[in-house]
Each structure stands twice: as structure tokens, then as C-alpha cells.
C-alpha positions as CSV (number, residue, x, y, z in Angstrom):
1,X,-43.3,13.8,-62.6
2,X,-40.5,14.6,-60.6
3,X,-40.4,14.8,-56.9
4,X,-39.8,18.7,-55.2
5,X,-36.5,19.1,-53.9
6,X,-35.4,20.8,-50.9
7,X,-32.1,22.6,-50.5
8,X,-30.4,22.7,-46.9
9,X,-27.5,23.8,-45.2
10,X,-25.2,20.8,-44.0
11,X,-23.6,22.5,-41.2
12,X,-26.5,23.4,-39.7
13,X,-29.3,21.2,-41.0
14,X,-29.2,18.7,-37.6
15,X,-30.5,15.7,-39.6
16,X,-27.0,15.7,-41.9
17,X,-24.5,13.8,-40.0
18,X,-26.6,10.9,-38.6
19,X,-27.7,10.6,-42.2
20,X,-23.9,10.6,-43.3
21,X,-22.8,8.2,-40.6
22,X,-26.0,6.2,-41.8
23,X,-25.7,5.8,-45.1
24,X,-23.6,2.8,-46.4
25,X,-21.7,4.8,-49.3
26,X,-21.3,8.0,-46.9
27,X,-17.5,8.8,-46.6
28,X,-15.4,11.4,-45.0
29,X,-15.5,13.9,-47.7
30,X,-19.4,14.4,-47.1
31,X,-19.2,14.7,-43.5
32,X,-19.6,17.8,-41.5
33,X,-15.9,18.2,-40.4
34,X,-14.4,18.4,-43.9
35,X,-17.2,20.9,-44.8
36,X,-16.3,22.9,-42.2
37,X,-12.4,22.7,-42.9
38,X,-13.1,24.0,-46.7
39,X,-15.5,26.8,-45.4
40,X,-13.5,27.7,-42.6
41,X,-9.9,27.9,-45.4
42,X,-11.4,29.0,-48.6
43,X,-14.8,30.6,-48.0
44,X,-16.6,27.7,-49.6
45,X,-20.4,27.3,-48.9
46,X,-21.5,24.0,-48.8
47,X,-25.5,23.0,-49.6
48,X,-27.1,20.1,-49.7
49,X,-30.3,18.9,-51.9
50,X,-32.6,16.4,-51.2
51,X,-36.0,15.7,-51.9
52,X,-37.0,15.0,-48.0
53,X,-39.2,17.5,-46.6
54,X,-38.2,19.7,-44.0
55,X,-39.1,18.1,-40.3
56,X,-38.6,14.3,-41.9
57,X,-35.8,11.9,-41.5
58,X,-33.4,12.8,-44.3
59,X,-33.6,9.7,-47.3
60,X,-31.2,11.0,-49.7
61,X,-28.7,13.9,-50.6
62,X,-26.1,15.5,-53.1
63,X,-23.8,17.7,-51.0
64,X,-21.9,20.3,-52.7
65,X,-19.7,23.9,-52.4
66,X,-20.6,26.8,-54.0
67,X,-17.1,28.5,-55.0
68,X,-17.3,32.1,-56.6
69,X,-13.6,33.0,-58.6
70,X,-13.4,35.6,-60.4
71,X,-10.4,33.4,-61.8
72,X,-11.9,30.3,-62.5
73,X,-15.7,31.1,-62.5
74,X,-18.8,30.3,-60.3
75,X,-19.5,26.8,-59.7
76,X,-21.0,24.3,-58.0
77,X,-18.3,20.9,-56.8
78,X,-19.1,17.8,-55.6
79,X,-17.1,18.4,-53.8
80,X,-13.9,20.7,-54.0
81,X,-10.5,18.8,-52.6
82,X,-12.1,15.9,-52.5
83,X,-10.9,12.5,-54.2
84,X,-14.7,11.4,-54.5
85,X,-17.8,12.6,-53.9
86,X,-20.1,9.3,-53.6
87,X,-23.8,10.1,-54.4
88,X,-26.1,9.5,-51.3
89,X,-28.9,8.6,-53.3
90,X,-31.0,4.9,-53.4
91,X,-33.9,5.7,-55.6
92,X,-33.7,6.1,-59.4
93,X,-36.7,8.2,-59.5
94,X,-34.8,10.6,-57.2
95,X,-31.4,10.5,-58.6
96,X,-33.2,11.8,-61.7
97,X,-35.6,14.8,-59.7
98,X,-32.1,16.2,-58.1
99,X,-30.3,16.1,-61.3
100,X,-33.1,18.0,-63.1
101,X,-33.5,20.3,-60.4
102,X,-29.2,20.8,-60.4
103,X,-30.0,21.6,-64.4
104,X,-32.3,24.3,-63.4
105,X,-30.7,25.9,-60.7
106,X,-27.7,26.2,-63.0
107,X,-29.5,28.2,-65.3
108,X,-31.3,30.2,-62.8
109,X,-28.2,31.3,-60.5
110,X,-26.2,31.4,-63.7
111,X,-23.3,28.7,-62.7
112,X,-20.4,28.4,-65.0
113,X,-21.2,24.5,-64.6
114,X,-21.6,21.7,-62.2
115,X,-19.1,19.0,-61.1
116,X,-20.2,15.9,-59.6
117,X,-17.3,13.3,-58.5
118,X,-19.3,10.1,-57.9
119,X,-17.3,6.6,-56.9
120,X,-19.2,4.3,-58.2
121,X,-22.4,5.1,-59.7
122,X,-22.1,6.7,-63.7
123,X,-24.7,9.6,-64.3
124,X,-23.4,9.9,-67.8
125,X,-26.2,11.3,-70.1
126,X,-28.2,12.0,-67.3
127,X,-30.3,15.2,-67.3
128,X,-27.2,16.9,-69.4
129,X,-24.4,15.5,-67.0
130,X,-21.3,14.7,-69.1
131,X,-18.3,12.7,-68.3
132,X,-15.2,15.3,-68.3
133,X,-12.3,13.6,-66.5
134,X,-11.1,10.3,-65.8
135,X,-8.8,9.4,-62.6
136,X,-7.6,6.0,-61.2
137,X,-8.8,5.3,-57.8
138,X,-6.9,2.5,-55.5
139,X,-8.6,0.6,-52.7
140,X,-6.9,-1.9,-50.1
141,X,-9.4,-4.4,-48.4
142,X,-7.9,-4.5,-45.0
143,X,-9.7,-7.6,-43.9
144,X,-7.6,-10.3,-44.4
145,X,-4.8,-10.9,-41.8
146,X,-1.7,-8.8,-41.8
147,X,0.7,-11.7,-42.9
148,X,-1.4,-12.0,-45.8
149,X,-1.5,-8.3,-46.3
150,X,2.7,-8.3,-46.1
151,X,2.9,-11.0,-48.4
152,X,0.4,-9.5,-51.0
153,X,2.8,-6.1,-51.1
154,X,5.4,-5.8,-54.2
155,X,8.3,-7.6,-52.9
156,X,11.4,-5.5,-53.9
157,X,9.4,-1.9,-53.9
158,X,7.3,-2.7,-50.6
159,X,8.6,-5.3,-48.5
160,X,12.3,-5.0,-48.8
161,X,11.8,-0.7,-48.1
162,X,10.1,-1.9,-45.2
163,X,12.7,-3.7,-44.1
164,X,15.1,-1.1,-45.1
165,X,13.6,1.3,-43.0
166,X,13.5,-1.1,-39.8
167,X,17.6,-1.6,-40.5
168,X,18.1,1.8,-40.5
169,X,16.4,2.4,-37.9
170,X,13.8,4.9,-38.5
171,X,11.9,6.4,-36.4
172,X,8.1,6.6,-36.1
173,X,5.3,10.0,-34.3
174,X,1.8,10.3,-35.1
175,X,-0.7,12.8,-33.7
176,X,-2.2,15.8,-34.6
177,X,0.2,18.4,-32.5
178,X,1.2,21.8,-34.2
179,X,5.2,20.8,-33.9
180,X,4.2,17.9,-36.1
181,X,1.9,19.8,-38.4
182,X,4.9,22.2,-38.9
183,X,7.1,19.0,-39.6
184,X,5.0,18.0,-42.5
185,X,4.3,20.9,-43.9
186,X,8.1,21.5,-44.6
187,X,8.5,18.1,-46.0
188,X,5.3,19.2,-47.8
189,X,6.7,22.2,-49.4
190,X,9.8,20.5,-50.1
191,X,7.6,18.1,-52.2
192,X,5.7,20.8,-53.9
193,X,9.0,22.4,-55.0
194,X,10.4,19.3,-56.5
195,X,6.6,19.4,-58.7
196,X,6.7,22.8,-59.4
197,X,3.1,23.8,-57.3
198,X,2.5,25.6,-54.5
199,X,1.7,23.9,-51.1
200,X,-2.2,23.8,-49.7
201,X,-1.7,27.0,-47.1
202,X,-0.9,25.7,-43.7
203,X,-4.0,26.8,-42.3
204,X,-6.1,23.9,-44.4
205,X,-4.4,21.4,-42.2
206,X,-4.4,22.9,-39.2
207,X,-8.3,23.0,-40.1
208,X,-8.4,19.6,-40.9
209,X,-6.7,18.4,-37.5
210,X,-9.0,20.9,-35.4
211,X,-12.6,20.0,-37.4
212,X,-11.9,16.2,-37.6
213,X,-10.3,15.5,-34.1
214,X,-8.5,12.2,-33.7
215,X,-10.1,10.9,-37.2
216,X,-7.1,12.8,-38.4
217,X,-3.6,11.9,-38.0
218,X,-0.1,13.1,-39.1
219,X,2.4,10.2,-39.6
220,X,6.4,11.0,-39.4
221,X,9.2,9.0,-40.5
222,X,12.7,10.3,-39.3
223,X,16.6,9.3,-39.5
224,X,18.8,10.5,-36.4
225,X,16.4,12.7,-35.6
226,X,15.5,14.4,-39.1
227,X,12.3,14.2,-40.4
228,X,12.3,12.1,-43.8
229,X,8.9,11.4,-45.0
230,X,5.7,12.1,-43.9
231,X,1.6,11.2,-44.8
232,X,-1.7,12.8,-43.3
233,X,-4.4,9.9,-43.2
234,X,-8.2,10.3,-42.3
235,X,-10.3,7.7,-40.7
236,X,-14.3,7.9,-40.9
237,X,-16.1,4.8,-40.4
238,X,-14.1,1.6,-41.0
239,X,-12.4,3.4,-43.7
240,X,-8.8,4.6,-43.2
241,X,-7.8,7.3,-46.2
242,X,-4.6,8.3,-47.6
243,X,-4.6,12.0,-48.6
244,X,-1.6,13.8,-48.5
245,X,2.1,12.2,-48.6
246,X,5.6,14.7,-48.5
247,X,9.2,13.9,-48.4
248,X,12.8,14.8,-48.4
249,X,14.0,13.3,-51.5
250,X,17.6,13.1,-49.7
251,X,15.9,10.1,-47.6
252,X,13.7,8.3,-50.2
253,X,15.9,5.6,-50.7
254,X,16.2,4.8,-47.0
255,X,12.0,3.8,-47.4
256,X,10.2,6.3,-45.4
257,X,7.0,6.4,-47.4
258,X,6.8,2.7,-47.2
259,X,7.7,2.5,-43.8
260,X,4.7,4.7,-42.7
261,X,1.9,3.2,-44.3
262,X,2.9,0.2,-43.1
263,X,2.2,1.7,-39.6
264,X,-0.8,3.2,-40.9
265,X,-1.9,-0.2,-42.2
266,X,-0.9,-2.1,-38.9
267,X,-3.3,0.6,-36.8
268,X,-6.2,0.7,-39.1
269,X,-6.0,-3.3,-38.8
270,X,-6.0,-3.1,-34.9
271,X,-9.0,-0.3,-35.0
272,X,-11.0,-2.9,-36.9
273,X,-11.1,-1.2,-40.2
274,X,-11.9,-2.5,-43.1
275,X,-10.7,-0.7,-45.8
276,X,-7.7,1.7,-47.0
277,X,-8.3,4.2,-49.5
278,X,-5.5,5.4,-51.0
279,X,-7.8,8.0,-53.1
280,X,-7.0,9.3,-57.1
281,X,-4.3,9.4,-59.0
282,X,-3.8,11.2,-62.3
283,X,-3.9,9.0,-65.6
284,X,-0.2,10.7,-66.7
285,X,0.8,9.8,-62.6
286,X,3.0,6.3,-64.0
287,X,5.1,6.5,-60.6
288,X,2.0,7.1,-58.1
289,X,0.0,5.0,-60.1
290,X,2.7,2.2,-59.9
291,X,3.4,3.3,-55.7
292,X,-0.4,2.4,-55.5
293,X,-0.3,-0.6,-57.4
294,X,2.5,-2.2,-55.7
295,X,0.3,-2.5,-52.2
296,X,-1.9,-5.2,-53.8
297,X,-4.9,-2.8,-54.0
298,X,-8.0,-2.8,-56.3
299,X,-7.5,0.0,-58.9
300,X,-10.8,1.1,-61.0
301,X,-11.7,4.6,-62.9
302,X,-13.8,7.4,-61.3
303,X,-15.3,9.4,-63.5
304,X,-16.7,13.2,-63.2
305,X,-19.4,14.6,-64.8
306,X,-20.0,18.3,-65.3
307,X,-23.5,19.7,-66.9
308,X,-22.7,21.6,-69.1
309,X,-19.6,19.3,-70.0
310,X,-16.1,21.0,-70.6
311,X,-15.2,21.3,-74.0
312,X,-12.2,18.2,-73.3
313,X,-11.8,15.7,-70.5
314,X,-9.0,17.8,-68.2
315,X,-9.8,19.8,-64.8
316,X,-10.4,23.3,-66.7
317,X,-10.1,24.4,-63.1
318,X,-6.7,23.6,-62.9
319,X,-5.3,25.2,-65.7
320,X,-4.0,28.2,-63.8
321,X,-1.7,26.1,-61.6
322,X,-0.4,23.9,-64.8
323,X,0.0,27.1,-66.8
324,X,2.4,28.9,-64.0
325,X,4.5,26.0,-62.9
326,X,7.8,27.2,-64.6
327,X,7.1,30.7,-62.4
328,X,6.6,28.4,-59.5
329,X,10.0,26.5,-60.1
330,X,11.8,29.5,-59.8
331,X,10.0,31.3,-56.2
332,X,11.3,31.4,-52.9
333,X,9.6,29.2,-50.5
334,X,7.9,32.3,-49.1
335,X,6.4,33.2,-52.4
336,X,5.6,29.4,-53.1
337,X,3.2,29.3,-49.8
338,X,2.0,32.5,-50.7
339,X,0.7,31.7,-54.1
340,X,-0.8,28.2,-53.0
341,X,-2.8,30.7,-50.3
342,X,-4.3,32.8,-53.1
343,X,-4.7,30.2,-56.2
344,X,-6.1,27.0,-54.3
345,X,-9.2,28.7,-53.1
346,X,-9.8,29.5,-57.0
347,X,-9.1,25.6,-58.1
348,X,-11.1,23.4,-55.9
């Protein structure tokens, strides 16, 4: 017997972020702000299942979006954009009646498939949920003291770009202000070009900033006045989270990146915070892999599982951006933003 489960509407369900705050494996990426940041820039719907009733305090929940391409197909993500997707589930017994019901509903509503991104916990085999992709995820524990935390860091890749940047001088903002949102997007298209993918469209950050508030900060590094590298981190909890990083490769060598997670690391330690995730990387990612690495963190595999599962383990959703990136080399950086603002609402 499985147990009846309910499905609710996160952004307005008034139970779902004490729940989130609550919960010991709730993160960022299921709170309230970054579901309202992917609805407000792509049209994403986000629903929740559970199986607590209606007018009880909420036990347990699997949020996800519901994104409808005509490019890449319907679908249900757990959770589009997102590194991870942790499930907020305790109970076996109701792990297994969500997934059963999930199997269902993608048969009934006719869902190309549904991706579930969990950190820690495998559903492999379970109720038809496959493992499709494999990713390395790096974590920093923040606790022990920061002269521990300096010495731990790679010495000729960490500590002596740190200090590089302190000789030359480099210069340090972070906030959330429009002139510096404008600062790193440009370092963020400049980035982008050097890949051969589109940028994000400006508008997702500026979301992001509005909907989390002062749990989300822009970081700037600059020489004489010209912006060289810049990172947008996200604090929920005790957990401070890396997501986006952009430079001007003229500058690398002077060690902007470095410089400002330093910083970042220095404030999340004075906040109290306990932990620094520096999110997913790619298995073909050697040099972000080995960025990662050098910072002393804790690297493991996260796993996602799809019911039905993809015919190979690759982001199918993805193939679009991978397929197009010798047009993409080639596009003016007006045309570059504008493709990111019509193909990353299809990708998520």
C-alpha cells in the first residue's frame, strides 16, 4: 500500500518555506526565491508533491518545474539550473509512494520524462528511475580556522595567485547594485564567447539579486580600475554557494578568480557558515575540475535519474546548445545574448 499524495504549489502553499528552512538537507535551490527567479525568467511552473495532507504540517516533498519546449519536449526537473536537487524525504515508505505516483503522472500528463538531481541519496531502480548523467560535485568544510583553510589551498595555483593579486593590487566590490550586475555580465559574456555558448539573459540575474535579497552577492576583482574577474555566490543557511564565475582572460594571470573566493571564503567564515559549495562540474571539465580540487575540497559524484531513462548518460537537453556552438563562435555579442534569451528557457 502506498500512501496518497498531494500536489501543491510552492510559491503559494504557506507551509513550503518554513519546511525548507526546516529540513536538514533543504538548500537554496528548493527554496522559494530561486523558484520564483526561474518562473519569473523562463515561464517555469514549479510543484511540489508530498504525501502530507492539506491543513498539516508539511513532512516531506519533491519540488520540481514543469518546462513545456516545443524544442526539447515536456518535462518535469528536479530542478532546472540547479547543481542539485536534494530529496526532502525521511521515510522509505514515502520516498517509494512519490516515486510511484511521479511514474503515473508521467504517463497520465504525457511527460517526455522526469529528471530528479538528488545529492546524496541514489534512487537508482526505483519505481523505473534510471541513472542518466554523472557530474562531480565539490564541497569545502568552512569550519576549521582560516589559517588552516590557507594552508590546506594548492600552493602554487591558490596561495601564490592570492598573493599575486594582493601585489598587484587588485581591487575588491560586492553587492547586488545594477552597475555591478552590468560589470559581470560583460565579463560573463566575455567568458561565454571564449566557450562558444550563449550567456544566461541578463534578466535571470537581475531576478536572482531581486528574489534572494542579500543571500545573493556579486563579487568584483579589478586592475586600475578595470574589472578582471568576477563570481556570483548564494548563501542559504550556513551554506555559502559558488554558481556563476566570468573573466577577462587578459587578467587571469594577475589571479582574480582566486583572489575573490578568497574574499568569499573570508566572509562566509565571519557569517558563521559552515560550508562552501562550489556546485557541479562536468566529467570532460579537467581544468574546473582541477580549479576545484586545488581548494582542498571534498569531491564525490551526483548522479541523475530520469524515468524513463535516456537512451545514454549525457543531458539530452542540452544537445541544442552543443550542436550550435561553432554558429555561436562566430555571432556578435548582440546575437550571442540574444540566442542564450531564446534557447536557455528550452534547456533547463
Amino acid at each position: 500500500m502506498t500512501a496518497p499524495v498531494h500536489a501543491i504549489d510552492p510559491l503559494q502553499d504557506p507551509r513550503w518555506p518554513d519546511f525548507v528552512a526546516k529540513h536538514p538537507r533543504g538548500s537554496v535551490f528548493h527554496s522559494r526565491p530561486w523558484l520564483t527567479a526561474l518562473r519569473l525568467t523562463y515561464g517555469y511552473e514549479p510543484i511540489a508533491y508530498t504525501t502530507s495532507e492539506a491543513g498539516t504540517e508539511l513532512m516531506n516533498g519533491l519540488v520540481f518545474c514543469q518546462i513545456n519546449s516545443w524544442l526539447t519536449g515536456r518535462r518535469l526537473v528536479s530542478l532546472p539550473f540547479s547543481d542539485h536537487s536534494e530529496l526532502l524525504v525521511d521515510r522509505d515508505e514515502d520516498l517509494l509512494s512519490l516515486l510511484a505516483f511521479l511514474r503515473e503522472d508521467l504517463r497520465t500528463k504525457r511527460w517526455k520524462y522526469i529528471e530528479i538531481r538528488p545529492l546524496q541519496r541514489s534512487i537508482e531502480g526505483s519505481v523505473g528511475f534510471v541513472k542518466t548523467a554523472n557530474v562531480y560535485f565539490h564541497r569545502l568544510d568552512l569550519r576549521p580556522s582560516v589559517e588552516t583553510l590557507l594552508r590546506s589551498f594548492h600552493n602554487s595555483n591558490v596561495r601564490a595567485k592570492i598573493r599575486r593579486a594582493e601585489r598587484e593590487a587588485l581591487t575588491y566590490q560586492a553587492g547586488r547594485s545594477e552597475g555591478l550586475l552590468r560589470v559581470f555580465y560583460h565579463l560573463l559574456l566575455m567568458t561565454c564567447r571564449r566557450r562558444r555558448l550563449p550567456p544566461q539573459p541578463i534578466d535571470w540575474f537581475r531576478h536572482l539579486l531581486h528574489c534572494l535579497g542579500e543571500a545573493a552577492t556579486i563579487h568584483v576583482a579589478s586592475k586600475d580600475g578595470r574589472p578582471a574577474a568576477s563570481i556570483l555566490t548564494l548563501t542559504f543557511k550556513r551554506t555559502l554557494v559558488y554558481k556563476y564565475g566570468c573573466s577577462d582572460a587578459r587578467f587571469n594571470s594577475l589571479g582574480g578568480t582566486q583572489f575573490l573566493f578568497w574574499r568569499a571564503i573570508q566572509d562566509a567564515k565571519r557569517e558563521g557558515l559552515d560550508d562552501f559549495d562550489l556546485g557541479r562540474s562536468e566529467m570532460d571539465a579537467s581544468g574546473l575540475i582541477a580549479f576545484k580540487d586545488r581548494w582542498g575540497t571534498a569531491r564525490s559524484v551526483l548522479s541523475y535519474f530520469r524515468c524513463p531513462p535516456a537512451p545514454t548518460l549525457h543531458n539530452s537537453a542540452a544537445w541544442p546548445t552543443r550542436m550550435a556552438k561553432p554558429v555561436f563562435a562566430r555571432l556578435p555579442g548582440s546575437l550571442l545574448v540574444a540566442a542564450g534569451k531564446i534557447l536557455y528557457r528550452h534547456v533547463g
